[in-house]
Jmol script that loads the backbone (N, CA, C; Angstrom):
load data "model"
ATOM      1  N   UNK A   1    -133.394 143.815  49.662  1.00  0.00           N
ATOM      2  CA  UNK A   1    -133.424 144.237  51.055  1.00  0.00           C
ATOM      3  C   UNK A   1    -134.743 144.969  51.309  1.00  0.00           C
ATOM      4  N   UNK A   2    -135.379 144.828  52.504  1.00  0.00           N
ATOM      5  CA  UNK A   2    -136.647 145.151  52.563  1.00  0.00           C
ATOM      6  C   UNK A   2    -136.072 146.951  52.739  1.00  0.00           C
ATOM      7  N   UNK A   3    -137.320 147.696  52.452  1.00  0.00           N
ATOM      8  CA  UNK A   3    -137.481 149.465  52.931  1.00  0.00           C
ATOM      9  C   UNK A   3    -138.107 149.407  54.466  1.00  0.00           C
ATOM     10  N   UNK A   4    -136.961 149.846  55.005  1.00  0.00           N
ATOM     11  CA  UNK A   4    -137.310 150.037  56.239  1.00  0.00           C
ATOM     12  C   UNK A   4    -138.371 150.821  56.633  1.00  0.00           C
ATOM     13  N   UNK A   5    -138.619 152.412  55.669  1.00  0.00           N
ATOM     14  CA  UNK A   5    -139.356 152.652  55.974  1.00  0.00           C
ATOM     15  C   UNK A   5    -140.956 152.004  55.374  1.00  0.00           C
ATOM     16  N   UNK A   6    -141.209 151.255  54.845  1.00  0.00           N
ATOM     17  CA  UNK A   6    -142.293 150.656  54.430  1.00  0.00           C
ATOM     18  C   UNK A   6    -142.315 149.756  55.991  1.00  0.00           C
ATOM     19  N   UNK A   7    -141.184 148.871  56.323  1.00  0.00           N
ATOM     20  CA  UNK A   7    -141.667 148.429  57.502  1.00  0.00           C
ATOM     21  C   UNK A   7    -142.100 148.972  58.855  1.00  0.00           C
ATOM     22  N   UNK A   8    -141.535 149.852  58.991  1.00  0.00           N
ATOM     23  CA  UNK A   8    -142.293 150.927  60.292  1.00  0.00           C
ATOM     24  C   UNK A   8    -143.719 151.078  60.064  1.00  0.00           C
ATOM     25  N   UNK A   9    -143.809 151.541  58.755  1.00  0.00           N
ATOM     26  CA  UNK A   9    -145.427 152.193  58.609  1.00  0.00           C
ATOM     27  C   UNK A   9    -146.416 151.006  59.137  1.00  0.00           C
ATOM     28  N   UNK A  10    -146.190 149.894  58.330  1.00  0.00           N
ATOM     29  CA  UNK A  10    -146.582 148.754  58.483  1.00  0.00           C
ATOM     30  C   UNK A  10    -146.844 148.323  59.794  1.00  0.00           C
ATOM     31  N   UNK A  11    -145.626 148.649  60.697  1.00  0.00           N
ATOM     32  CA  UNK A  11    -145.777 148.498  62.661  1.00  0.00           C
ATOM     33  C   UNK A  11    -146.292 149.096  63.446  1.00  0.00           C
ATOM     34  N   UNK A  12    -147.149 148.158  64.521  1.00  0.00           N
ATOM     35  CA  UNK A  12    -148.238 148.757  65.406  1.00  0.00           C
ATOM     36  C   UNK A  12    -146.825 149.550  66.151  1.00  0.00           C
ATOM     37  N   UNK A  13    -147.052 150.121  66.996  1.00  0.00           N
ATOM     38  CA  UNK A  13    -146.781 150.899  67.919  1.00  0.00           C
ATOM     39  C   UNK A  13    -146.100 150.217  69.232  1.00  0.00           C
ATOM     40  N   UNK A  14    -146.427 149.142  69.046  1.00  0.00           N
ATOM     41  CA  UNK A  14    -146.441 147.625  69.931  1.00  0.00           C
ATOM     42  C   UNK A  14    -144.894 146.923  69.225  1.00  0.00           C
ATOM     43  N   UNK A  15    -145.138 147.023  68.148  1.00  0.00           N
ATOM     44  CA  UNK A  15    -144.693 145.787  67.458  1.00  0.00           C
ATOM     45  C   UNK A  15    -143.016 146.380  67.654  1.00  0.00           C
ATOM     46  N   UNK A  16    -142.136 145.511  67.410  1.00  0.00           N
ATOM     47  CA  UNK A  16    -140.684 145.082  67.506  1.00  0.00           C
ATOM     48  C   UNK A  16    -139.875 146.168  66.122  1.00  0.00           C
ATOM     49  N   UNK A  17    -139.711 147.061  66.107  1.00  0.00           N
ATOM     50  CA  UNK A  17    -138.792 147.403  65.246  1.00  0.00           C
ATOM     51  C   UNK A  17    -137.370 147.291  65.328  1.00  0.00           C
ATOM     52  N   UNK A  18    -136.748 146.454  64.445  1.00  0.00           N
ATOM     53  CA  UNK A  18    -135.361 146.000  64.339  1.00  0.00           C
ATOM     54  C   UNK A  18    -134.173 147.346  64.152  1.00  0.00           C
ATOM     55  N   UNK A  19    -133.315 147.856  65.049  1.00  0.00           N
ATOM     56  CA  UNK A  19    -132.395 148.208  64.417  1.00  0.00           C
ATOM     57  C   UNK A  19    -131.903 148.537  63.111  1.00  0.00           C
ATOM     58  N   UNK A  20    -131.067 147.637  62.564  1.00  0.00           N
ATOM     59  CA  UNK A  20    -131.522 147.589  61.421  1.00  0.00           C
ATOM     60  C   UNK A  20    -131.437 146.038  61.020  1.00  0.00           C
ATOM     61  N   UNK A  21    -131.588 146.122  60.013  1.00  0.00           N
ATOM     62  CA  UNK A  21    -131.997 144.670  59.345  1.00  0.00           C
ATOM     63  C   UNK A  21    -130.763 144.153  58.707  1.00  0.00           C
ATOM     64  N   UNK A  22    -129.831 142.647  58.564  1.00  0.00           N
ATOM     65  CA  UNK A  22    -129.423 142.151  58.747  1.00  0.00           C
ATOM     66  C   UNK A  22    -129.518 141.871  56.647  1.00  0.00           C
ATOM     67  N   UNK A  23    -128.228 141.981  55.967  1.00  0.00           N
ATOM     68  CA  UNK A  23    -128.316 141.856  54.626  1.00  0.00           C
ATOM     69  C   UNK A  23    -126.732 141.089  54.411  1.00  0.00           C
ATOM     70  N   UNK A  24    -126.661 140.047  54.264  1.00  0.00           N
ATOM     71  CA  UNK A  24    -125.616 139.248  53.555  1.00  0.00           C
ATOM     72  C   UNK A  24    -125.920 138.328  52.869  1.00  0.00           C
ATOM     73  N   UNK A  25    -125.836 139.321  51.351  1.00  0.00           N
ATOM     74  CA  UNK A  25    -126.339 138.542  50.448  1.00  0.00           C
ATOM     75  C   UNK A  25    -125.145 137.653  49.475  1.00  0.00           C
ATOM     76  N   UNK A  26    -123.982 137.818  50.191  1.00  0.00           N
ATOM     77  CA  UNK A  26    -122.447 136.317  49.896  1.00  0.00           C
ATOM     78  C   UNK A  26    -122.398 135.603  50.438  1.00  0.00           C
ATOM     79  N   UNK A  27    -121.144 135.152  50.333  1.00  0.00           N
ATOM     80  CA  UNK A  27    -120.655 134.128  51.548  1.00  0.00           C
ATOM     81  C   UNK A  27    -120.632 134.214  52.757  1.00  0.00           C
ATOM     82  N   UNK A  28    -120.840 135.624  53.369  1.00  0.00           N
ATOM     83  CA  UNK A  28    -120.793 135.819  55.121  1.00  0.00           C
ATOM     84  C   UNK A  28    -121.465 134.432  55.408  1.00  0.00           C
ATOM     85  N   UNK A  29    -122.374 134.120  56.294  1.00  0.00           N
ATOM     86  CA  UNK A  29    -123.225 133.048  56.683  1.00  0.00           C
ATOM     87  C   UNK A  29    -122.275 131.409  56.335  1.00  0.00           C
ATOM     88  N   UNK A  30    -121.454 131.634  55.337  1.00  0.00           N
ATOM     89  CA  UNK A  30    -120.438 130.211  55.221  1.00  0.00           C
ATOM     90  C   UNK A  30    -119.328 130.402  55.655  1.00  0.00           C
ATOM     91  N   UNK A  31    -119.167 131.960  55.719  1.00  0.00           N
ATOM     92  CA  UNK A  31    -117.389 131.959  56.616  1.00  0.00           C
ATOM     93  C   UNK A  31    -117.958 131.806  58.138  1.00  0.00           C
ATOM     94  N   UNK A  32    -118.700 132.623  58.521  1.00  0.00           N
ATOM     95  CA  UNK A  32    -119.200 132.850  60.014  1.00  0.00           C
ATOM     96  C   UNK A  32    -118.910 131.057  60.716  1.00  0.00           C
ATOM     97  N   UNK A  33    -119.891 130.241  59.851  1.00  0.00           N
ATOM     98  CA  UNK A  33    -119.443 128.903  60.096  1.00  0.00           C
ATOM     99  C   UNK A  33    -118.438 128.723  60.292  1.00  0.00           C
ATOM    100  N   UNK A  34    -117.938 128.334  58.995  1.00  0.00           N
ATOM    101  CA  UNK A  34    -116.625 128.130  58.790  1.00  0.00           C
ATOM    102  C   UNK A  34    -115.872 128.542  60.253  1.00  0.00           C
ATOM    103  N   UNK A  35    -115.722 129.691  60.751  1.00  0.00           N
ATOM    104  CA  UNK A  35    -115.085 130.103  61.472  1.00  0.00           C
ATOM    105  C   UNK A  35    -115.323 129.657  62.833  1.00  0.00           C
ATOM    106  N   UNK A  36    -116.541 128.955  63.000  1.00  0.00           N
ATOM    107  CA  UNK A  36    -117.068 128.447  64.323  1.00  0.00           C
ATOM    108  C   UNK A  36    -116.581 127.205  63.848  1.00  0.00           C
ATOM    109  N   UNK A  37    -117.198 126.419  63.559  1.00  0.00           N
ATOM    110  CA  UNK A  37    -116.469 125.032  63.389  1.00  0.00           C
ATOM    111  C   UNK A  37    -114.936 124.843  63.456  1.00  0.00           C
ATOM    112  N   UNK A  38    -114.338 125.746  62.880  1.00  0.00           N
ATOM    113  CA  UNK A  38    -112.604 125.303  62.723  1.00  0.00           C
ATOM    114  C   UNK A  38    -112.416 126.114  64.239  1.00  0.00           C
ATOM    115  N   UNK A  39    -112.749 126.811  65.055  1.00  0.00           N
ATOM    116  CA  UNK A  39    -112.685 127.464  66.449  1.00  0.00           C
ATOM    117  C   UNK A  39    -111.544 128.016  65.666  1.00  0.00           C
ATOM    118  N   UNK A  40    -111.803 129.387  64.999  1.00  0.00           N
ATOM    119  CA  UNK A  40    -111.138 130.411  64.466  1.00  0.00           C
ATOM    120  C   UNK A  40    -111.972 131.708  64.679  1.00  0.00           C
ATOM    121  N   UNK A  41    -111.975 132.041  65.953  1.00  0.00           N
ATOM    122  CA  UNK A  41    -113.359 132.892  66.268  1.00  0.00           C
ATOM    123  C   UNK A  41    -112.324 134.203  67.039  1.00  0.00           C
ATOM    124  N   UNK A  42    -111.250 134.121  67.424  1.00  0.00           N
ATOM    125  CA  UNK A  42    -110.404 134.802  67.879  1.00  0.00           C
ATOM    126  C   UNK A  42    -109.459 135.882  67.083  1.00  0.00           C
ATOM    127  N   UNK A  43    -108.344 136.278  67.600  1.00  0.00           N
ATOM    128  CA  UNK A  43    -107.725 137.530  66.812  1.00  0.00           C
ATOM    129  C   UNK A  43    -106.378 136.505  65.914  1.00  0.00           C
ATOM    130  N   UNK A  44    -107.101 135.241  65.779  1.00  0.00           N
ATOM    131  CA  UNK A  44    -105.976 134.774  64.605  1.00  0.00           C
ATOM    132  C   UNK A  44    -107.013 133.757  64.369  1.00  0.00           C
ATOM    133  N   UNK A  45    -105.919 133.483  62.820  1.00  0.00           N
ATOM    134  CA  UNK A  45    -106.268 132.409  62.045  1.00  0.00           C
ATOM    135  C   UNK A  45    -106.705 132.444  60.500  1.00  0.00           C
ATOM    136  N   UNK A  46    -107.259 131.371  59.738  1.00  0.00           N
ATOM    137  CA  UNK A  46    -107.132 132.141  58.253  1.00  0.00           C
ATOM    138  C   UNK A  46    -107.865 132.903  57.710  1.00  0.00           C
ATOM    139  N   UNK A  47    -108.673 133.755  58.208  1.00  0.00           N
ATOM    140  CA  UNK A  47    -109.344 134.418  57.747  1.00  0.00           C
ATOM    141  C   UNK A  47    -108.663 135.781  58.294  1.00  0.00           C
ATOM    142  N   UNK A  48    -107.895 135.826  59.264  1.00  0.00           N
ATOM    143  CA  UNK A  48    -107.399 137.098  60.101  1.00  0.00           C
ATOM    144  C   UNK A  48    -106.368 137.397  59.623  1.00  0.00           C
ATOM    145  N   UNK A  49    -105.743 136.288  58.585  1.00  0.00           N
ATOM    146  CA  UNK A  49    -104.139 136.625  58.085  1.00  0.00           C
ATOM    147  C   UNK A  49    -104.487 136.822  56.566  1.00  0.00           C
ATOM    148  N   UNK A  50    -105.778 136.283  56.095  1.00  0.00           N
ATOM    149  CA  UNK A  50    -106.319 136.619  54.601  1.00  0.00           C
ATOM    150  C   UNK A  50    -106.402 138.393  54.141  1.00  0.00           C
ATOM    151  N   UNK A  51    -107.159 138.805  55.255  1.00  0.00           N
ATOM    152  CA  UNK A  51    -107.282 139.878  55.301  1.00  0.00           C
ATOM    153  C   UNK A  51    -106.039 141.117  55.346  1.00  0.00           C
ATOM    154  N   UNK A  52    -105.615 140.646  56.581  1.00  0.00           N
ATOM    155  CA  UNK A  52    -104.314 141.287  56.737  1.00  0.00           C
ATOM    156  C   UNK A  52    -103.689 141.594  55.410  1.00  0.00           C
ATOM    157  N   UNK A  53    -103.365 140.440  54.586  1.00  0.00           N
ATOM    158  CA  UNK A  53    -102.648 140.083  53.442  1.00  0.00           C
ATOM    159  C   UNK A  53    -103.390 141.074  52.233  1.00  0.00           C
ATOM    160  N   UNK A  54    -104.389 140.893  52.304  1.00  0.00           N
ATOM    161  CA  UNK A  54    -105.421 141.500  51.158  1.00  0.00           C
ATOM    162  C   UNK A  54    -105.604 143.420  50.981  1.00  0.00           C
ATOM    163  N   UNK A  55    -105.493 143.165  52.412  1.00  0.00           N
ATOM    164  CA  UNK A  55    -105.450 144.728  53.062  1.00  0.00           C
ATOM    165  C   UNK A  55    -104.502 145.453  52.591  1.00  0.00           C
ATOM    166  N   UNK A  56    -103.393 144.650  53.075  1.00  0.00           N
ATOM    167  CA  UNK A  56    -102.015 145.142  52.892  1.00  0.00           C
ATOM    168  C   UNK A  56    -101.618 145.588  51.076  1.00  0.00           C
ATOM    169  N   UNK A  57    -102.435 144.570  50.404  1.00  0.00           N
ATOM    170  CA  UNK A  57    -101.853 144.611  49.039  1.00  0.00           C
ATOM    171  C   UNK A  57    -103.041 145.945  48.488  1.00  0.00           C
ATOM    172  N   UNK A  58    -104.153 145.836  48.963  1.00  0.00           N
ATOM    173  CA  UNK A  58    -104.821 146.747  48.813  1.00  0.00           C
ATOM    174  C   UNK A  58    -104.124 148.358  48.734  1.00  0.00           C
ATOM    175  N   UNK A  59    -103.964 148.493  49.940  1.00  0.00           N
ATOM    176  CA  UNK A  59    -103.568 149.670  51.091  1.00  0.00           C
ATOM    177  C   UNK A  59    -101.744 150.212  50.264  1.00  0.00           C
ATOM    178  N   UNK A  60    -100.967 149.052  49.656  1.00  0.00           N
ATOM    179  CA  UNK A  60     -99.908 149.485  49.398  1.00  0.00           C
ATOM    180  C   UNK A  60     -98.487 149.448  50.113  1.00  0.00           C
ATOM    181  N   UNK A  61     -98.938 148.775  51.192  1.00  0.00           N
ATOM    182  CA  UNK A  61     -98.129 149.108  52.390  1.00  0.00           C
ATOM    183  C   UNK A  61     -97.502 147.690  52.780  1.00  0.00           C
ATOM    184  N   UNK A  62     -96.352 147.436  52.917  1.00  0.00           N
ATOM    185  CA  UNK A  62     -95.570 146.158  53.669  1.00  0.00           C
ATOM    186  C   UNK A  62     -96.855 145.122  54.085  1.00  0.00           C
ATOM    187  N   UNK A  63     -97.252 145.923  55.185  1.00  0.00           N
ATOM    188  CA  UNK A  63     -97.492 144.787  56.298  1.00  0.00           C
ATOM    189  C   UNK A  63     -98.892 145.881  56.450  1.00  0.00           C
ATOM    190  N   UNK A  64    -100.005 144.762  57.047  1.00  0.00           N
ATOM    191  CA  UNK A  64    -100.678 144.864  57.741  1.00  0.00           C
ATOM    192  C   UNK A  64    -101.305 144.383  59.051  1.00  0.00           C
ATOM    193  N   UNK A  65    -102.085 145.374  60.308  1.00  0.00           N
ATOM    194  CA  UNK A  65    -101.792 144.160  61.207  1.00  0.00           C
ATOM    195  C   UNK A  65    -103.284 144.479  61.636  1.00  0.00           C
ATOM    196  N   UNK A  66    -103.584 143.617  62.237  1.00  0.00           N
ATOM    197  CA  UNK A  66    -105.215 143.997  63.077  1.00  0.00           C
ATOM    198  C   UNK A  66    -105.108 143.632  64.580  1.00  0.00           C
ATOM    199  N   UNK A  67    -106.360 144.565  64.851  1.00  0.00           N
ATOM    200  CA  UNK A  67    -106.450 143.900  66.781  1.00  0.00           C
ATOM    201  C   UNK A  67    -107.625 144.080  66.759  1.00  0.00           C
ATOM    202  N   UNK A  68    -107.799 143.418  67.680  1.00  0.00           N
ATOM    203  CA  UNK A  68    -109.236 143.199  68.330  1.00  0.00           C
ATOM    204  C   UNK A  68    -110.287 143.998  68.598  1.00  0.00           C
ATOM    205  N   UNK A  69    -109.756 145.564  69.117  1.00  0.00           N
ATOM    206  CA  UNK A  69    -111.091 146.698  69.215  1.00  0.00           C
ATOM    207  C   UNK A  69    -109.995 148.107  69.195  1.00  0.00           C
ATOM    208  N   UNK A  70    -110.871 148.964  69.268  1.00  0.00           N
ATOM    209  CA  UNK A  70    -110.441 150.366  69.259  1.00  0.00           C
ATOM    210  C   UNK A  70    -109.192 150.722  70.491  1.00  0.00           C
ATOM    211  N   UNK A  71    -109.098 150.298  71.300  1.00  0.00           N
ATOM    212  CA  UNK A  71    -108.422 150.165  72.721  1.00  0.00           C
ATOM    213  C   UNK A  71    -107.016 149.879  71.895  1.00  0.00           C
ATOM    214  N   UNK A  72    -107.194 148.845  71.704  1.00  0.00           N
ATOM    215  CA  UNK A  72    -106.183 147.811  71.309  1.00  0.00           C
ATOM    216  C   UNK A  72    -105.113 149.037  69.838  1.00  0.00           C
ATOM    217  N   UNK A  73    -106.125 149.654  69.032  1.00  0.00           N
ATOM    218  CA  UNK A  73    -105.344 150.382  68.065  1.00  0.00           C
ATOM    219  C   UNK A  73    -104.403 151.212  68.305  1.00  0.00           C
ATOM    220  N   UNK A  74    -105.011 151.785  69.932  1.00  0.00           N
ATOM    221  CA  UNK A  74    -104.886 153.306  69.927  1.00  0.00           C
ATOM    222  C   UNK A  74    -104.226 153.048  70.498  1.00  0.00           C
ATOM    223  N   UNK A  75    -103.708 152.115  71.295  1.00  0.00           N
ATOM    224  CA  UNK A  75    -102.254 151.256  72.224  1.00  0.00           C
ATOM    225  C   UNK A  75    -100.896 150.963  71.088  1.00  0.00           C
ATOM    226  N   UNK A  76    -101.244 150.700  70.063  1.00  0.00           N
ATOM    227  CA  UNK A  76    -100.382 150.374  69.306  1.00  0.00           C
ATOM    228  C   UNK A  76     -99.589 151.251  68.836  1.00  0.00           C
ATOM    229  N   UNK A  77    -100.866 152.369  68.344  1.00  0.00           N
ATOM    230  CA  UNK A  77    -100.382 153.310  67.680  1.00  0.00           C
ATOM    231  C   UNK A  77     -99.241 154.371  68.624  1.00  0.00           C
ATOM    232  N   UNK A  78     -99.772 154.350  70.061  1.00  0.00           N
ATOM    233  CA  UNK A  78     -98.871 155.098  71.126  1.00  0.00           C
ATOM    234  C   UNK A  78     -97.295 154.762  71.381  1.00  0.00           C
ATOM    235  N   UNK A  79     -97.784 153.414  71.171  1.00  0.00           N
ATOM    236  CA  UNK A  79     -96.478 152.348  71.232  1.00  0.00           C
ATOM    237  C   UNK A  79     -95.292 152.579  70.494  1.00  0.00           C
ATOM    238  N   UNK A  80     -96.274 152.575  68.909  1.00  0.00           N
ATOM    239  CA  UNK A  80     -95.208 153.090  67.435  1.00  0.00           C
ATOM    240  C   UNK A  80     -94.631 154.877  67.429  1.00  0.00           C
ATOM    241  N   UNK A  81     -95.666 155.532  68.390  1.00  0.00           N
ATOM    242  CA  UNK A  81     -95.109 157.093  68.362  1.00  0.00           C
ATOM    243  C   UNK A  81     -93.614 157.012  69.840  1.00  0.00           C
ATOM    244  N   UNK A  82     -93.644 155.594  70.685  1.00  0.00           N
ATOM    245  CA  UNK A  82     -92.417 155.643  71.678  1.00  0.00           C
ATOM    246  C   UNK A  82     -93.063 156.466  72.667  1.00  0.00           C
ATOM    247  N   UNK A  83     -94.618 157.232  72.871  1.00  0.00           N
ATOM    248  CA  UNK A  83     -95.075 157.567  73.836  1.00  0.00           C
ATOM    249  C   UNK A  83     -94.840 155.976  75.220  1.00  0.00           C
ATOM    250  N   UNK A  84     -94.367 157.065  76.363  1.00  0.00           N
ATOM    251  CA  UNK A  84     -94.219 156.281  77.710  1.00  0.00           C
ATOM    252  C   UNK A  84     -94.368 157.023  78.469  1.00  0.00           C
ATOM    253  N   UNK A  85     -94.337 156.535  79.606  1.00  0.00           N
ATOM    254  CA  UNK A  85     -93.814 157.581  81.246  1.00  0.00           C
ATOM    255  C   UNK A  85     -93.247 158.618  81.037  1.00  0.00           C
ATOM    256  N   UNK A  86     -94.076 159.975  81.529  1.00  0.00           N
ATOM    257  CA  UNK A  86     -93.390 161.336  81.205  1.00  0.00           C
ATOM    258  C   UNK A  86     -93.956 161.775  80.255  1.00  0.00           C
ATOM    259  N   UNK A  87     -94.596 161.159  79.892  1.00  0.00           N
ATOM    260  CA  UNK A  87     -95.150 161.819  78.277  1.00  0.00           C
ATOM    261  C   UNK A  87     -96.332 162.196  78.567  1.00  0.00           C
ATOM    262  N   UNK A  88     -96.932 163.208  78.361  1.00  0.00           N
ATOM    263  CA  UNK A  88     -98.858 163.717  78.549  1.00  0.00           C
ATOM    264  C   UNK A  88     -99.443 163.455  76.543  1.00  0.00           C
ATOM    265  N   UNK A  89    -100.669 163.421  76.747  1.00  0.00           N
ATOM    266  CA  UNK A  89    -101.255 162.537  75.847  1.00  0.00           C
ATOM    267  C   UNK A  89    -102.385 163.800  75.580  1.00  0.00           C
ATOM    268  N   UNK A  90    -102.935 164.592  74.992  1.00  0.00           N
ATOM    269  CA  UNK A  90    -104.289 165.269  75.312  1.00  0.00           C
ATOM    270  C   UNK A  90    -105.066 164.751  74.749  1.00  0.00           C
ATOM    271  N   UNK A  91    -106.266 164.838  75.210  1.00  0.00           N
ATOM    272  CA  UNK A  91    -107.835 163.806  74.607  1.00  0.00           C
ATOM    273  C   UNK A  91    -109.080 164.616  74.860  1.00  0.00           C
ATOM    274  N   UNK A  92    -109.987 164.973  74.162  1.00  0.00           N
ATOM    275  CA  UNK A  92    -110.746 165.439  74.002  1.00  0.00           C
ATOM    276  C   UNK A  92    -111.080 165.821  75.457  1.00  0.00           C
ATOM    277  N   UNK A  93    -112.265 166.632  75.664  1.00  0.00           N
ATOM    278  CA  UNK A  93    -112.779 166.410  76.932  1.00  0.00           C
ATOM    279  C   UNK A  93    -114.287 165.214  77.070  1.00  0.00           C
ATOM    280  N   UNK A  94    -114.947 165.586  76.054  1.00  0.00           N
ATOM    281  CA  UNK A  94    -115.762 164.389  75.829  1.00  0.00           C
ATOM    282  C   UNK A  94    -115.236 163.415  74.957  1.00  0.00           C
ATOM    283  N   UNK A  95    -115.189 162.027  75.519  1.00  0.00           N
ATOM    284  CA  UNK A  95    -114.783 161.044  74.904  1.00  0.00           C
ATOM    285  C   UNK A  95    -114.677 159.497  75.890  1.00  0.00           C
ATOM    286  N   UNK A  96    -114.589 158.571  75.222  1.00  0.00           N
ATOM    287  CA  UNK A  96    -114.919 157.112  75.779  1.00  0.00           C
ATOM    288  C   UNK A  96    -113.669 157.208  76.622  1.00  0.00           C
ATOM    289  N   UNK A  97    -113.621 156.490  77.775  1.00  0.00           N
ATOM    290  CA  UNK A  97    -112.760 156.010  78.907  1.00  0.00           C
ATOM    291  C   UNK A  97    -111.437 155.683  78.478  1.00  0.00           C
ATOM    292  N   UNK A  98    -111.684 154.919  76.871  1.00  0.00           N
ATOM    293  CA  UNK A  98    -110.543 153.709  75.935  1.00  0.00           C
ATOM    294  C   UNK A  98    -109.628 154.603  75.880  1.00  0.00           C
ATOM    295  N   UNK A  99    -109.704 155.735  75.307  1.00  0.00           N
ATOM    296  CA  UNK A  99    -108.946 156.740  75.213  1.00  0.00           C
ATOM    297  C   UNK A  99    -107.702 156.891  76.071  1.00  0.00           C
ATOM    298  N   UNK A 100    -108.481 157.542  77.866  1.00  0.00           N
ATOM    299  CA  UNK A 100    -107.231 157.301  78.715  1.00  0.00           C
ATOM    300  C   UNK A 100    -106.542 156.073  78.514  1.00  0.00           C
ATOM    301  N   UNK A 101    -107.427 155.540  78.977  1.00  0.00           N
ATOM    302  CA  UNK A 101    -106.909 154.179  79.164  1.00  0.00           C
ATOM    303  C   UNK A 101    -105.798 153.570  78.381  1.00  0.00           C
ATOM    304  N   UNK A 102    -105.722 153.768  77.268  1.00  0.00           N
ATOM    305  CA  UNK A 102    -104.816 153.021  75.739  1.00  0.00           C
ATOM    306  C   UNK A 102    -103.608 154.278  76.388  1.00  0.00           C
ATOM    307  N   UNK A 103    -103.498 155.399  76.347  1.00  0.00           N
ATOM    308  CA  UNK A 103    -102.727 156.446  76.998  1.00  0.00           C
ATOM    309  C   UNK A 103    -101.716 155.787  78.228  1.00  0.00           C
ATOM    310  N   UNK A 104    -102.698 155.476  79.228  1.00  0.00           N
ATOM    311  CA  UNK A 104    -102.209 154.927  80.516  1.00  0.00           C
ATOM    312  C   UNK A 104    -101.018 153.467  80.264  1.00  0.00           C
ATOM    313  N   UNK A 105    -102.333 152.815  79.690  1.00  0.00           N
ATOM    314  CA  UNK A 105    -101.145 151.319  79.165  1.00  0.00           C
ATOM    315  C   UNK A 105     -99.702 151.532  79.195  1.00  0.00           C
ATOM    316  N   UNK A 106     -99.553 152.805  78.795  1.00  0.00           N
ATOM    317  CA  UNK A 106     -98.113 153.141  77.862  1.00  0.00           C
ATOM    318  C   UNK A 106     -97.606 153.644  79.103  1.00  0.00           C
ATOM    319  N   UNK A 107     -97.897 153.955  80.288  1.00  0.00           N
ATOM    320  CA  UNK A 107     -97.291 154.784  81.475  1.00  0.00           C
ATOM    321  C   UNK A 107     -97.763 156.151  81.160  1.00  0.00           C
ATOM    322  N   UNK A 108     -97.682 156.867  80.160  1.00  0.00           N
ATOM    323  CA  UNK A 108     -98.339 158.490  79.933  1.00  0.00           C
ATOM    324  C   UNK A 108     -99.436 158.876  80.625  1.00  0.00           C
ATOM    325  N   UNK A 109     -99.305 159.868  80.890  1.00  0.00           N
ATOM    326  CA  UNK A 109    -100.721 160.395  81.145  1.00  0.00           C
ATOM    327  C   UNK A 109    -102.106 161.178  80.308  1.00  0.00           C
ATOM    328  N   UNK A 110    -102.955 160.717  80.511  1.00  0.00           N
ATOM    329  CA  UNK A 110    -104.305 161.864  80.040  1.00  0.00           C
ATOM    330  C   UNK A 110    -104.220 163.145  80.030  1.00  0.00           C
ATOM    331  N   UNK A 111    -104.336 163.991  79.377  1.00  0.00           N
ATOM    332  CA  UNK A 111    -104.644 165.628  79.712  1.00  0.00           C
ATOM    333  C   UNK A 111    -105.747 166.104  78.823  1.00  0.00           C
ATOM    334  N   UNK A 112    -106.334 166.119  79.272  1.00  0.00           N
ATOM    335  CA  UNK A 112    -107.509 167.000  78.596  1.00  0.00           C
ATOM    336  C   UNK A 112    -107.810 168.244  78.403  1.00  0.00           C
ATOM    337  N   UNK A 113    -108.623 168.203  77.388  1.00  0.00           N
ATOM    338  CA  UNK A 113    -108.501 169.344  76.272  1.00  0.00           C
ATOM    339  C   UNK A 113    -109.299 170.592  77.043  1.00  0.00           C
ATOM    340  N   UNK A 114    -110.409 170.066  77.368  1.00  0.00           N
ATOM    341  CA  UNK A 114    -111.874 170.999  77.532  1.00  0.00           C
ATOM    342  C   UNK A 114    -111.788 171.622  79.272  1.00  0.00           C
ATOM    343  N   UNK A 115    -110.776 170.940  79.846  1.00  0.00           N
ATOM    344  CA  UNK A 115    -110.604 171.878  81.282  1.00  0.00           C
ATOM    345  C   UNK A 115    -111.481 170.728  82.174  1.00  0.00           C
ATOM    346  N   UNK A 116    -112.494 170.400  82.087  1.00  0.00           N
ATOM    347  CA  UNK A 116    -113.762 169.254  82.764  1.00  0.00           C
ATOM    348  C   UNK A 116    -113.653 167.953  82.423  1.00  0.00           C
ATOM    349  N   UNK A 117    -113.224 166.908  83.004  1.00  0.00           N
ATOM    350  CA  UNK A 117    -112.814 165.758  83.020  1.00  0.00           C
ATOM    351  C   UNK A 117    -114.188 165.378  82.360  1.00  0.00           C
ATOM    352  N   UNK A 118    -114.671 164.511  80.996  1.00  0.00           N
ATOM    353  CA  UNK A 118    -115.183 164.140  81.347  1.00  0.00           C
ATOM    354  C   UNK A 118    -115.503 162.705  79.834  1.00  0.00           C
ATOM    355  N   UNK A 119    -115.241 161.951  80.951  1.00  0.00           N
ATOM    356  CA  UNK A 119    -114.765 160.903  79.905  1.00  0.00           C
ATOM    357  C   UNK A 119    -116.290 159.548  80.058  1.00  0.00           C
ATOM    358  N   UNK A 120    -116.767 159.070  78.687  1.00  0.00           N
ATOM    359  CA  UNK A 120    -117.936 158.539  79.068  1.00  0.00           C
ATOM    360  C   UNK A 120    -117.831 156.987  78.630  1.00  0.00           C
TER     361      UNK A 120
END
end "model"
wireframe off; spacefill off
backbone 0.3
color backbone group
């Protein structure tokens, strides 16, 4: 993997510095395929139930499950605590929108912590 910082030094002032730089040195690049070609690019299929499975045996635990983004967890997880309507939720005062929002899904409400609404 290249030293990033050797590549900065190396860059005009002008020039394009990458984020960071991009290292898959396995199979990534043949599943990624793989996964486009078979149109397994979504929240199923065999690579989504491999994992699950692998996770699970890893982790110790029955079952494992996945979703799609952070939203999606924090919905689940509200779901499994039986939070609903009537229920207040508290959330930081700084923090991403997902937050309420995954809260709301459930009918509950937001309450925040810091007194100043302020959700980014």
């Amino acid at each position: 993997m290249p030293n990033i910082v050797a590549l900065v030094r190396l860059s005009k002032i002008n020039d394009y510095i990458p984020l960071s730089i991009l290292c898959l040195p396995g199979n990534e690049k043949k599943y990624v395929i793989d996964c486009l070609d078979s149109n397994s690019i979504s929240s199923v299929g065999g690579y989504v139930d491999q994992f699950e499975e692998g996770f699970s045996t890893y982790s110790g635990f029955k079952y494992a499950v996945t979703v799609t983004n952070g939203t999606a967890a924090l919905h689940l997880n509200l779901l499994a605590l039986n939070i609903d309507e009537g229920n207040e939720v508290f959330v930081p005062s700084a923090t991403f929108t997902a937050s309420a929002d995954a809260i709301r899904y459930t009918g509950a409400d937001p309450e925040n912590l810091g007194g100043v609404s302020f959700f980014l």
